[in-house]
Backbone as CSV, one residue per row, in Angstrom:
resi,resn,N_x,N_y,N_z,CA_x,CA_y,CA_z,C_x,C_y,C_z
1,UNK,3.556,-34.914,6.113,2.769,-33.849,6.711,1.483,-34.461,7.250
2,UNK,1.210,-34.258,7.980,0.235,-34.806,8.850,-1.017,-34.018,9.193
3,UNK,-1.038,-33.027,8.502,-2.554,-31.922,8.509,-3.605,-32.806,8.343
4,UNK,-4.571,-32.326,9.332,-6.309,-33.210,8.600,-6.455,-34.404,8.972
5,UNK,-5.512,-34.774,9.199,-5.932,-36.443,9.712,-6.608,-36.651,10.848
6,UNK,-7.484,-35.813,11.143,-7.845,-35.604,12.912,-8.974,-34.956,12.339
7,UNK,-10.555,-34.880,13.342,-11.079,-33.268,13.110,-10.804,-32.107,14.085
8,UNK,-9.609,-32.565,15.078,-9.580,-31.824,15.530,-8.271,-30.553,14.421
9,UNK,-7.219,-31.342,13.888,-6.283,-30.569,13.206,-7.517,-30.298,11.682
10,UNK,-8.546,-30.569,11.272,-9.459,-29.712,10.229,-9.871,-28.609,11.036
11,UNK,-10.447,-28.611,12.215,-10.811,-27.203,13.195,-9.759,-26.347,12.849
12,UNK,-8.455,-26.894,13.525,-7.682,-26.034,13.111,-7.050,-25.201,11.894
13,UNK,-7.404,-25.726,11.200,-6.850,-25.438,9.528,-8.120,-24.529,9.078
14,UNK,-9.029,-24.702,9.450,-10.387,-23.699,9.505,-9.624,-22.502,9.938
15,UNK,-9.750,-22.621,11.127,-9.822,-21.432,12.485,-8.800,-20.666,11.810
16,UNK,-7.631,-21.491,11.459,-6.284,-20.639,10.713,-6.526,-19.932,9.956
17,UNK,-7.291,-20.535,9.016,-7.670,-19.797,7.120,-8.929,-18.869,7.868
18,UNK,-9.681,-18.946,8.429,-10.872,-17.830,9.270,-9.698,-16.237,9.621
19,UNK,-8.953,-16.786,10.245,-7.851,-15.806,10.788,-7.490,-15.116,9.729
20,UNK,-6.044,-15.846,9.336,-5.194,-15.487,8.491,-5.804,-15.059,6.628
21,UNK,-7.108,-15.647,6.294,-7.556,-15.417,4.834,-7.808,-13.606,4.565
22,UNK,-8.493,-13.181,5.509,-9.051,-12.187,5.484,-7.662,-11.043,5.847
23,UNK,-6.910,-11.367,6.401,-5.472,-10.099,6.574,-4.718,-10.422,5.193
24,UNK,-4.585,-11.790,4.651,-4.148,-11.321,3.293,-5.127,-11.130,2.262
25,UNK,-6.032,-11.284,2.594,-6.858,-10.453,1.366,-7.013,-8.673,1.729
26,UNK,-6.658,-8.395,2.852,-6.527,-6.738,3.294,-5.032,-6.582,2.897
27,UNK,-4.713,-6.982,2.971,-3.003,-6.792,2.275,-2.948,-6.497,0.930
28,UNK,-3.762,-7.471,0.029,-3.938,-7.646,-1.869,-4.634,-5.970,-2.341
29,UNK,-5.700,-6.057,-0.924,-6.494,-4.888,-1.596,-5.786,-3.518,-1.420
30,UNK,-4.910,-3.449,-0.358,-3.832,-2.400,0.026,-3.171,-1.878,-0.899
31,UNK,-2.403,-3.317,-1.048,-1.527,-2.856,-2.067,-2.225,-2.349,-3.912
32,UNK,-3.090,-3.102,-4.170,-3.663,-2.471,-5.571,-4.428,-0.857,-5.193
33,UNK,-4.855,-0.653,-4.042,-5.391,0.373,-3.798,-3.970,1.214,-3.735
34,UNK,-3.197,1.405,-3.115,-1.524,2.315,-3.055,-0.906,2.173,-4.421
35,UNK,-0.959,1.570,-5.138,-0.351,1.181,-6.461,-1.337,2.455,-7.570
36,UNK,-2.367,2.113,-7.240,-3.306,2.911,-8.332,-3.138,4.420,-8.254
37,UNK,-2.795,4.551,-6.630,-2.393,6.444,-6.287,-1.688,7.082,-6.962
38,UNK,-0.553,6.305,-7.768,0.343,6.724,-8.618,-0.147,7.536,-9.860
39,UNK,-1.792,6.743,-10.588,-2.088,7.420,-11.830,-3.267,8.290,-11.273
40,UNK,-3.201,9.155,-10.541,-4.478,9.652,-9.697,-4.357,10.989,-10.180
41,UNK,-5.554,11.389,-11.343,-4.668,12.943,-11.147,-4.552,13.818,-10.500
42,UNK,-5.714,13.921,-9.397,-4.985,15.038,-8.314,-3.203,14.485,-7.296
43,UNK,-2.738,13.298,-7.739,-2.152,13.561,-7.245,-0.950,13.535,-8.082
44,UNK,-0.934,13.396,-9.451,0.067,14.171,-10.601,0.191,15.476,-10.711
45,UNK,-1.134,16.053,-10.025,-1.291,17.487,-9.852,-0.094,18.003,-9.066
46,UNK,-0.894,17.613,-7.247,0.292,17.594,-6.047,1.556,18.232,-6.644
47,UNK,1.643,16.497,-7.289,3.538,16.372,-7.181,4.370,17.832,-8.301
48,UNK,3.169,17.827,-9.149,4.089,19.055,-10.232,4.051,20.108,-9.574
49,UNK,2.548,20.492,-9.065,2.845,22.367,-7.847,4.115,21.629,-6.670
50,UNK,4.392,20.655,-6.207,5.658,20.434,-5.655,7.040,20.671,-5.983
51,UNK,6.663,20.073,-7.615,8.072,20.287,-8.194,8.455,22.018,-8.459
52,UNK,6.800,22.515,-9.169,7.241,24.035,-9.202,7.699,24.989,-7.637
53,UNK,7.399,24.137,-6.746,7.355,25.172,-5.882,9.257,24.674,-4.881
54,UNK,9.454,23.968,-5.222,10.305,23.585,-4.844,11.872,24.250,-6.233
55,UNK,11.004,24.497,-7.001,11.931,25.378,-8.483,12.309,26.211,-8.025
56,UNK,11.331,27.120,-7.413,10.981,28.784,-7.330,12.236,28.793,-5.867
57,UNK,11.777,28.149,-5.256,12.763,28.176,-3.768,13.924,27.933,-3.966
58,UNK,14.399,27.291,-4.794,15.906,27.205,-5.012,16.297,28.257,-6.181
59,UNK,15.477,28.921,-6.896,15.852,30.181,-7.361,16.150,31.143,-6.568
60,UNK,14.786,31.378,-5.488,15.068,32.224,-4.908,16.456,32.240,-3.769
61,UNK,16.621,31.097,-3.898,18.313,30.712,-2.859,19.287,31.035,-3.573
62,UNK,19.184,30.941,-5.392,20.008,31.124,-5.712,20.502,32.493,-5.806
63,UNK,19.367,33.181,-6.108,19.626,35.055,-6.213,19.975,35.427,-5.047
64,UNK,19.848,34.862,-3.854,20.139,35.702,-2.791,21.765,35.931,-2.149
65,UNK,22.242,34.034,-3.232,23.768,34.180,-2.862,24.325,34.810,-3.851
């Protein structure tokens, strides 16, 4: 491998990690930020008035047949 042996290929290996460091560190924080939504309680809330309301509607489908 031949990286660095130049300053022009260290520019580059800069310029790369300048680029590319900062989209995977927005990626790391993404994902722990979407991961954590799971124990959120408004949104354990959400999902149960979902589940009840999604109960009630298939009751009410069921009485009607």
């Amino acid at each position: 491998m031949s990286l660095a042996y130049t300053a022009d290929a260290w520019t580059e290996a800069i310029v790369a990690l300048s680029i590319f460091g900062p989209v995977a560190v927005a990626i790391v924080i993404t994902i722990v930020v979407l991961r954590g939504k799971k124990n959120d309680p408004d949104e354990q809330r959400m999902r149960a008035d979902q589940r009840a309301y999604e109960e009630r509607k298939r009751a009410e489908t069921a009485r009607k047949d």
